[in-house]
C-alpha positions in Angstrom: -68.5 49.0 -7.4 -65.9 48.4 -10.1 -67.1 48.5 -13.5 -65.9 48.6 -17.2 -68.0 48.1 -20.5 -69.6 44.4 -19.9 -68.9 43.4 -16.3 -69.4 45.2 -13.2 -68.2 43.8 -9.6 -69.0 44.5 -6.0 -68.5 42.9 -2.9 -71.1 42.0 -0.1 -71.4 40.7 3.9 -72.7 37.1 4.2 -75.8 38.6 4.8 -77.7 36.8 1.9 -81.7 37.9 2.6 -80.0 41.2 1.2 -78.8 39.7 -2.2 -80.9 40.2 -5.1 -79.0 37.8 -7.9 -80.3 35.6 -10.3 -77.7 32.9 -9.4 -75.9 32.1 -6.0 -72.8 30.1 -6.7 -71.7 27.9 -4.0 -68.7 25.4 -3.6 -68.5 21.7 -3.2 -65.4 20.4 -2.6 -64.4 16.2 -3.8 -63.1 14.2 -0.4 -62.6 10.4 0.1 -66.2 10.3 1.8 -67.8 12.1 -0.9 -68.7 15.9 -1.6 -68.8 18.5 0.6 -70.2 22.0 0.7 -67.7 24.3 1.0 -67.4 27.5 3.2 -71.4 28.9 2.8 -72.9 31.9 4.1 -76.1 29.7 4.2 -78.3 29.5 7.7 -75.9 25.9 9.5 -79.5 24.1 9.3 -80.1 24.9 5.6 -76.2 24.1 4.7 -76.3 20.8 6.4 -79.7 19.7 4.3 -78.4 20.9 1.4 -74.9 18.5 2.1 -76.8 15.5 2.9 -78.8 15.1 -0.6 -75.8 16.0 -2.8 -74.8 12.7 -3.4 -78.3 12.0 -4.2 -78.7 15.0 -6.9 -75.5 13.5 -8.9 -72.8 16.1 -7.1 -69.4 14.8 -6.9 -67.5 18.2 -6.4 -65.1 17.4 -9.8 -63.9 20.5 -11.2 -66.3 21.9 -13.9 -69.4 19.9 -12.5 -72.4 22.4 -12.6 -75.4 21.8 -11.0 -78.2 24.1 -11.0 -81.0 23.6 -8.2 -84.2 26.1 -7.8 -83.7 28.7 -4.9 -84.2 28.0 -1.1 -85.2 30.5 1.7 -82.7 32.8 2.5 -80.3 32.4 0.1 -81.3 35.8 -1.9 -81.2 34.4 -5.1 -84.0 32.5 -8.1 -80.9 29.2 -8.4 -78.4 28.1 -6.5 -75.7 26.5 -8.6 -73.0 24.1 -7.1 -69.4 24.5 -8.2 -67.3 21.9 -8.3 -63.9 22.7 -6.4 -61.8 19.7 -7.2 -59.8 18.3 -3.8 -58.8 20.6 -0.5 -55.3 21.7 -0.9 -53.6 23.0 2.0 -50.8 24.7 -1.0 -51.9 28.7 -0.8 -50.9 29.2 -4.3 -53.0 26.1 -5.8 -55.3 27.0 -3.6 -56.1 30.4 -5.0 -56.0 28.5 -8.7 -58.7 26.6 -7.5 -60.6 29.7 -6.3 -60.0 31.4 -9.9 -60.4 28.3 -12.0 -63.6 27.4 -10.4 -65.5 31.3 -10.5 -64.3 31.3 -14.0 -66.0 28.0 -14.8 -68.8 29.1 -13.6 -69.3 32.5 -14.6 -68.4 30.6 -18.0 -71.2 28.3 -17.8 -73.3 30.8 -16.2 -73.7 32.6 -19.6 -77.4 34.2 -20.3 -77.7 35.1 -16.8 -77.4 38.3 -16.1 -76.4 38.9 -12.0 -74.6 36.2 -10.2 -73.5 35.7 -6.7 -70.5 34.1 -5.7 -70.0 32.7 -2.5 -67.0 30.7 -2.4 -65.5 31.3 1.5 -63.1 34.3 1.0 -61.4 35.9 3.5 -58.3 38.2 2.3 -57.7 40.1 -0.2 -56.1 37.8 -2.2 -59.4 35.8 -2.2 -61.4 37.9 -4.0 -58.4 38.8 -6.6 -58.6 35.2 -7.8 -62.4 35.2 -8.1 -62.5 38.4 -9.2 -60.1 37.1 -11.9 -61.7 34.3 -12.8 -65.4 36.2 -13.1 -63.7 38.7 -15.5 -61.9 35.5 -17.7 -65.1 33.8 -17.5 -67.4 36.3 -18.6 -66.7 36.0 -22.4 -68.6 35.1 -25.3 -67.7 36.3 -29.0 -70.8 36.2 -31.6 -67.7 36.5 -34.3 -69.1 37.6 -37.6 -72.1 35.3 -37.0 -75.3 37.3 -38.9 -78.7 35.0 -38.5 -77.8 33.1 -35.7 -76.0 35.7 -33.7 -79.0 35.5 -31.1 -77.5 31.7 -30.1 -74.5 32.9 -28.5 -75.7 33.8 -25.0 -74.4 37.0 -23.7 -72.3 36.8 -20.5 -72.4 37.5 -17.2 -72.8 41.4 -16.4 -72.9 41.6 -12.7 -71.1 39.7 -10.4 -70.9 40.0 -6.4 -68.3 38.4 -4.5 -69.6 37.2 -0.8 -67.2 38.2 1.5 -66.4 40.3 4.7 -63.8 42.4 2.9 -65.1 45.8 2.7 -66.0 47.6 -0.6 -63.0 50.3 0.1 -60.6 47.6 0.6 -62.0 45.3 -2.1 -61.8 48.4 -5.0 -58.4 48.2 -6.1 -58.1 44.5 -6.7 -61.6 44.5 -8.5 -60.4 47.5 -10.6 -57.4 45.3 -11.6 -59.0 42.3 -12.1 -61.5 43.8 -15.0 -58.5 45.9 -16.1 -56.5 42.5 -17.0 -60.0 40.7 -18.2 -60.1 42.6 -20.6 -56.7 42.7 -21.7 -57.5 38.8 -22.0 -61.0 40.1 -24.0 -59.3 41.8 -26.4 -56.4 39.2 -27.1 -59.2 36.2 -27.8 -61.0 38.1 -29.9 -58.2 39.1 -31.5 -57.2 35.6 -32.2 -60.6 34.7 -33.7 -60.9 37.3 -36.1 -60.7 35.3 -39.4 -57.7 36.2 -41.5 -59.8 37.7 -44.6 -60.6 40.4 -41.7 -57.5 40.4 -39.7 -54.1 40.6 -41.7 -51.3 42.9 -41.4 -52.5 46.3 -42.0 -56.0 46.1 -40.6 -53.8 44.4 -37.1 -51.3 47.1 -37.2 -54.5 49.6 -37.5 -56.3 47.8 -34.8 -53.2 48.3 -32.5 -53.3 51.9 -32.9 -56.8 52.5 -32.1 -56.4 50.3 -29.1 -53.7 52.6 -27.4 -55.3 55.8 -28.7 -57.1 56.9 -25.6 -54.2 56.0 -22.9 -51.6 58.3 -21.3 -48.5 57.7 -21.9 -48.3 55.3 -24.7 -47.5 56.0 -28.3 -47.9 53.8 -31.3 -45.6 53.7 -34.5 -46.2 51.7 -37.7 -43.6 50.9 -40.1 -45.4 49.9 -43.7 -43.6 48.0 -46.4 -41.4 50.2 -47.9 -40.2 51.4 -44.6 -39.0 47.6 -43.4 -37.4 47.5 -46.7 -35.5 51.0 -46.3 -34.3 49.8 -42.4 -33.3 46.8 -43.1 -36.5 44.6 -41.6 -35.1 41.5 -43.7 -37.3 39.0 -41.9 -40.4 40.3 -41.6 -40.4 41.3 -45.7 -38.7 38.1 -46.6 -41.6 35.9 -44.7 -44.3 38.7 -45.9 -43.6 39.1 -49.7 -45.4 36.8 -51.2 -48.6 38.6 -49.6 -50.7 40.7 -51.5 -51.1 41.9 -48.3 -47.7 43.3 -47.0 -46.7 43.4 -43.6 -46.1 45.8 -40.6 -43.9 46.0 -38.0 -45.7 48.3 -34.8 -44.2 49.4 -32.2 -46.2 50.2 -28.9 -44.4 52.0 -26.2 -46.1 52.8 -22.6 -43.5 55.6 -20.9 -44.6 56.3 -17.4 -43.3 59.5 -15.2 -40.1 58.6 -13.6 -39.7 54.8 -14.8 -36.7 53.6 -13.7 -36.8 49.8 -15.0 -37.8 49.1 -18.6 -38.9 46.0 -20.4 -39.4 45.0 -24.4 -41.6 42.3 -25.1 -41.9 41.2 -28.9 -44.5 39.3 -30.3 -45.1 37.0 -33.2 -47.9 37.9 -35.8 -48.1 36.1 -38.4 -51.9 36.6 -39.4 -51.9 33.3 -41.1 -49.7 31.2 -41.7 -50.1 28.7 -45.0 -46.0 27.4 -44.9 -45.3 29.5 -47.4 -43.7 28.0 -50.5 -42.9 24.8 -48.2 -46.8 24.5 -48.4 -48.7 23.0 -45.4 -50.7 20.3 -45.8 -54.1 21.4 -45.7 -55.5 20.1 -42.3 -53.0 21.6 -40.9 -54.0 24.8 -41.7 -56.7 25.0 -39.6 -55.3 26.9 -36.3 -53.4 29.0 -38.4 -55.2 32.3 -38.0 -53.9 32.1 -34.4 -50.0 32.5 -35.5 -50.7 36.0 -34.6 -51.7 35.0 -30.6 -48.6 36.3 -29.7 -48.2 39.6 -31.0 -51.7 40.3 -29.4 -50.4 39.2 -26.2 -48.0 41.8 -26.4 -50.4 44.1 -27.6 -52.8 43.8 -24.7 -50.2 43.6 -22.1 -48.7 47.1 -23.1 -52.6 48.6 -23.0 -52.6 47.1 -19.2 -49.8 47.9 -18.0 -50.8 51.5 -18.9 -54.4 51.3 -17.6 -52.6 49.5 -14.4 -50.3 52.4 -14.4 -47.4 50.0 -13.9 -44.5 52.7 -12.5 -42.4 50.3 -15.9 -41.3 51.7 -19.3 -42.7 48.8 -21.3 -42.4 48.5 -25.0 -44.2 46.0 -27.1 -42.9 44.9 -30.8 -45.2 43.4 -33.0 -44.3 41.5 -36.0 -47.1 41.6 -38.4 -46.8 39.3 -41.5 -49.0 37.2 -43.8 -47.1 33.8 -45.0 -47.9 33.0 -48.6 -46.6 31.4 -51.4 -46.8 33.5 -54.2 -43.7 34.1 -57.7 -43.0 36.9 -55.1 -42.1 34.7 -52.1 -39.1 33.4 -50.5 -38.3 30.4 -51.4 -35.6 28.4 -49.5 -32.2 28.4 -49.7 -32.8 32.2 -49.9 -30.6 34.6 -48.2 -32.2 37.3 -45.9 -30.3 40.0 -44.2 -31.8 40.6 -41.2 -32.6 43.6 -38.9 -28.8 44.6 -37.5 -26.7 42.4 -40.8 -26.8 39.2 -39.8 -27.9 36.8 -42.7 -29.7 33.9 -42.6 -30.3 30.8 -45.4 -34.1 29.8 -45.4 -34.3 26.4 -45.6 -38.1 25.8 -44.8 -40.6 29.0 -45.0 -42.9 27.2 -42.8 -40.2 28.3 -40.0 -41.3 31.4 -40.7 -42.0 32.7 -37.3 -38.5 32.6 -36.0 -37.4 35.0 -39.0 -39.9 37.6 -38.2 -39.1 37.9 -34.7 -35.3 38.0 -35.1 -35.8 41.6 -36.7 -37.9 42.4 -33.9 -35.5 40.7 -31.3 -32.4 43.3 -33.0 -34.6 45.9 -33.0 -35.4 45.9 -29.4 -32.5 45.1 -28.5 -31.3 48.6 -30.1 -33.0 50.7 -27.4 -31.6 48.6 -24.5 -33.9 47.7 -22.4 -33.2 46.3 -19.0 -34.9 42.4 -20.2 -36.4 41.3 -23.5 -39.0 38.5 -23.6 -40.4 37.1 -27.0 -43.5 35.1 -27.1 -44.9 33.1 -30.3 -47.1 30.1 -31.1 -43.5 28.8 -32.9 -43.2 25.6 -32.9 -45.4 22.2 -33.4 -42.5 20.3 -31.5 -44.0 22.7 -27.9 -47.1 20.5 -28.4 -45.6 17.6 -28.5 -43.3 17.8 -25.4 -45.7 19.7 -23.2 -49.2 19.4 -24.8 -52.1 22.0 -25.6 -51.8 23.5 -21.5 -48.3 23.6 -20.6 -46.3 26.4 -22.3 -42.7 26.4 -22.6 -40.0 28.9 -21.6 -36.1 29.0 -22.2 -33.7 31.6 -22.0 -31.7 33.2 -19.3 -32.0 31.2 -15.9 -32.9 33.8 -13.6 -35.8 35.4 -16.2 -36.4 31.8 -17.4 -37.2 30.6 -13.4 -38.8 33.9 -12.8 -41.4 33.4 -16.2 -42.3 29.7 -14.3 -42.4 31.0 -11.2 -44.7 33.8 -11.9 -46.9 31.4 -14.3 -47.3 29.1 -11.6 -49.3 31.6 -9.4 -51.2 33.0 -12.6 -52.5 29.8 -13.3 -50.7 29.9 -16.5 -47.8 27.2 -16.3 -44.8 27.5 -18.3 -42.0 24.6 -17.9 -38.2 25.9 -18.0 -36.7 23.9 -20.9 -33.1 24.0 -22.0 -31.2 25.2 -24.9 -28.3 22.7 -25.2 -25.4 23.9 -26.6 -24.6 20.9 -29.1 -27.7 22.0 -30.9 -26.1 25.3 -32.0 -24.3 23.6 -34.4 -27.4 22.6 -36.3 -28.2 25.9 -37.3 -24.7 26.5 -38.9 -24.9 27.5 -43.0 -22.6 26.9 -45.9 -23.5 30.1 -47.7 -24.9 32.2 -44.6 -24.5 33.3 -40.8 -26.8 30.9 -40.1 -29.7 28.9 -41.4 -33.5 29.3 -39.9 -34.1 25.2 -38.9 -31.4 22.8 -37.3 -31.8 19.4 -35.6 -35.4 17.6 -35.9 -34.6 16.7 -33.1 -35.4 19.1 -30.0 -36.7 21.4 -32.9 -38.6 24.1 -30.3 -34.8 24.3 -28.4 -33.3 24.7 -31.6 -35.7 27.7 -32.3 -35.2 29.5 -28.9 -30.9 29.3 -29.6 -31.7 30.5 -33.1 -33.7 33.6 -31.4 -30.9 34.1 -29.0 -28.5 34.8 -31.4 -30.8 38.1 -32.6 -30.7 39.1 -28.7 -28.2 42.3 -28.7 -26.0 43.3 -25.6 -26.1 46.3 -23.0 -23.1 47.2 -21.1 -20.7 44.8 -23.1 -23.4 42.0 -21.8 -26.1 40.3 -23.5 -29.6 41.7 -22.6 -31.3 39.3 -20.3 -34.2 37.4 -22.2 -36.7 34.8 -22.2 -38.0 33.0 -25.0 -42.0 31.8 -24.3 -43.3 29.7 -26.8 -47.2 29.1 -26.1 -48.1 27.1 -29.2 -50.5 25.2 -27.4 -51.8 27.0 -24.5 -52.8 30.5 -26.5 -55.4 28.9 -28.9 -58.0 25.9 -27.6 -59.2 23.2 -30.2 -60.9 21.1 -27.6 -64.2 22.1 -25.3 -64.2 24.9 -23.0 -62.8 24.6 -19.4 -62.5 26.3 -16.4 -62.7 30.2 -17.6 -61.0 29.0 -20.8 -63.5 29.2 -23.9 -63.0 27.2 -27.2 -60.6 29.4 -29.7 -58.3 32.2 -28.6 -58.0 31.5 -24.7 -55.5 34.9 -23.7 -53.2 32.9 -22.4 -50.3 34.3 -20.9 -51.5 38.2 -20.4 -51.7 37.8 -16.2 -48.0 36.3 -16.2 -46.7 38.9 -18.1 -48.4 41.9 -16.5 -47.1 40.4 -13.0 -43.4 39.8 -14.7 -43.8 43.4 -15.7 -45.1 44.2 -12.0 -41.7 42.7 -10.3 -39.4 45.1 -12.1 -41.5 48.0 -10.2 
């Protein structure tokens, strides 16, 4: 058995008049004649009589569709709850989406029970990863600061059990992984849904620290105020100034035994995000305490990759910063000198998250890694080309088709997107090296070339790097789906642990 502090998982033979769970989750798949039970470890007879009345009970097999029906002989558990599986795909990497989508969903929906079955027809290894994944993404709830009606929030799923022929011994390390990276994915949603009078630079930067503490091999650094000031940090100060709450810049370094490779991620943090002096208007500052989704991305990821002991050097940069309008704040056509000389005119503080992680780009960049990728909720103009699922990803070709790629089979999706060259211009300043918006046109392309130009060399070449803007994806407004809750979904942690992964 495979545990950590909320979930626990094991894996069991077909032989059901063994099980002892509250719920046993079956599969129904959607087909042109109707819905189908999926793969069961249920008796042929019972299997077949439970088939023929699912049309009659409501069942279509849609993906998301729950149906709870009382317990029948031999299946070893008080309900048996049909999952919907969506269409057969003979595709082996949609088809293990499926498999982790649909656990999820249910483990999701499954909340306030306490041991659940799941008997979804796995037979590798690979299998029980992607329901073992979605279980641990699925079995999430966050009471927030709720005080009287904290008891409403129903407590998720502790114990889950994956039906399969796989032995225990074989089954271990991918169950070990699987709660290793849930909660990775815990910590980033919660995270994200701590309100911004509770979560702003220092008490983040504080919260990173005590996250690594306990874990070989990684150390935690924290520049304050006057220390960004004295190195040079002109875009994190120049967004963070007009705080009464300064900001931070952390740095979070995992250093394994004989790592060969090494990889920087940096992350955006702005712990809320008003537009500064170019105000916001106010319903659009109702997302905003999730501005900081990206630095805890990188957060989370650096604390797995050390619990996964990933054989990687990875280094995580998080750019901590509240963005305020203050006397003390930038106002634009400012000049900041950022991290490594280059300035830069400010012509809207509400493009605030591009100045931020330019210093941390150039101070990545310093130690020379072997690839940088940035990640950041930057740009309104991601939602609009790709919508609230879809992420976006631009950069280098080979890292920008190997982010896609690896997305793809995480059940993550970023689109490749391009960074034309004619939009370079836009950024050009009359006073500065450059200004912080261009075109309005293209405006999330025109962010990743503005990034690019903080990107620093190694070997007389630029430093490989990615640009992942996840505006949409990292922080869910709508109702909860598949093992995605409403609020901070984690979005992105599994795609860069398995990026990290391919460099060992």
């Amino acid at each position: 058995m495979s545990e950590s502090h909320d979930l626990s998982f094991s894996v069991s033979a077909a032989e059901l008049e063994h099980l002892d769970a509250g719920v046993l989750v079956l599969g129904v798949h959607s087909t042109d004649e109707g819905p189908a039970l999926a793969h069961t470890p249920l008796e042929t007879e019972t299997a077949e009589g439970l088939e023929a009345i699912l049309e009659d009970l409501g069942v279509t097999g849609a993906a998301d569709e729950l149906t709870r029906l009382p317990g029948i002989d031999g299946a070893g558990a008080d309900i048996i709850a049909l999952i919907g599986l969506g269409k057969q795909t003979e595709d082996a990497t949609a088809h293990l989406n499926n498999l982790r989508y649909s656990a999820g969903s249910a483990i999701r929906q499954l909340a306030g029970v306490e041991s659940v079955a799941i008997a979804l027809g796995t037979d590798s290894l690979e299998e029980v990863a992607a329901l073992a994944e979605g279980a641990a993404f699925g079995a999430f709830s966050d009471k927030q600061l709720r005080a009287k009606t904290a008891d409403s929030v129903k407590a998720p799923v502790s114990d889950v059990t994956i039906i399969t022929e796989i032995s225990a011994a074989d089954a271990e390390p991918v169950l070990t992984r699987a709660l290793i990276v849930g909660e990775a994915v815990d910590h980033t949603r919660r995270l994200v849904n701590t309100p911004p009078s509770h979560l702003y630079p220092e008490t983040f930067a504080a919260e990173a620290v005590e996250r690594v503490a306990s874990l070989e091999n990684v150390e935690a650094r924290v520049w304050d105020f006057d220390q960004l000031l004295d190195e040079g940090f002109g875009g994190i100060v120049g967004v963070g100034k007009g705080s009464a709450r300064k900001p931070r810049f952390v740095e979070v370094k995992y250093t394994p035994a004989g790592a060969v490779k090494t990889v920087a991620i940096v992350g955006k943090g702005i712990t809320f995000d008003t537009g500064g002096i170019s105000l916001k208007p106010g319903n659009a500052m109702g997302t905003m305490k999730s501005d900081m989704a990206g630095a805890a991305t990188v957060l989370n990821v650096v604390a797995a990759a050390a619990e996964l002991e990933i054989p990687v050097a990875v280094t995580g940069y998080l750019c901590l910063a509240e963005n305020m309008p203050s006397s003390t704040a930038t106002k634009p056509e400012d000049v900041l000198t950022m991290r490594g000389g280059r300035t830069v005119e400010v012509m809207n503080t509400d493009a605030e998250g591009r100045l931020v992680m330019a210093d941390g780009l150039a101070y990545a960049s310093e130690s020379e890694p072997d690839v940088i990728l940035d990640i950041a909720t930057l740009t309104g103009a991601q939602l609009i080309a790709l919508g609230v699922r879809t992420a976006a990803v631009m950069g280098d070709q080979e890292i920008r088709e190997k982010v896609a790629e690896i997305s793809q089979e995480t059940g993550e999706p970023y689109w490749p997107m391009p960074m034309p060259e004619h939009l370079r211009s836009s950024l050009k300043s009359p006073v500065a090296d450059l200004q912080n918006i261009g075109s309005r046109y293209g405006g999330m392309l025109v962010a990743g070339l503005f990034l690019e130009e903080f990107v620093g060399e190694k070997d007389g070449a630029k430093i490989p790097w990615a640009h992942l803007d996840f505006a949409g994806p990292s922080f869910n407004e709508e109702a909860a789906y598949g093992y995605t809750p409403k609020e901070g979904t984690g979005h992105s942690v599994a795609t860069l642990l398995k990026f990290i992964e391919t460099y060992a």
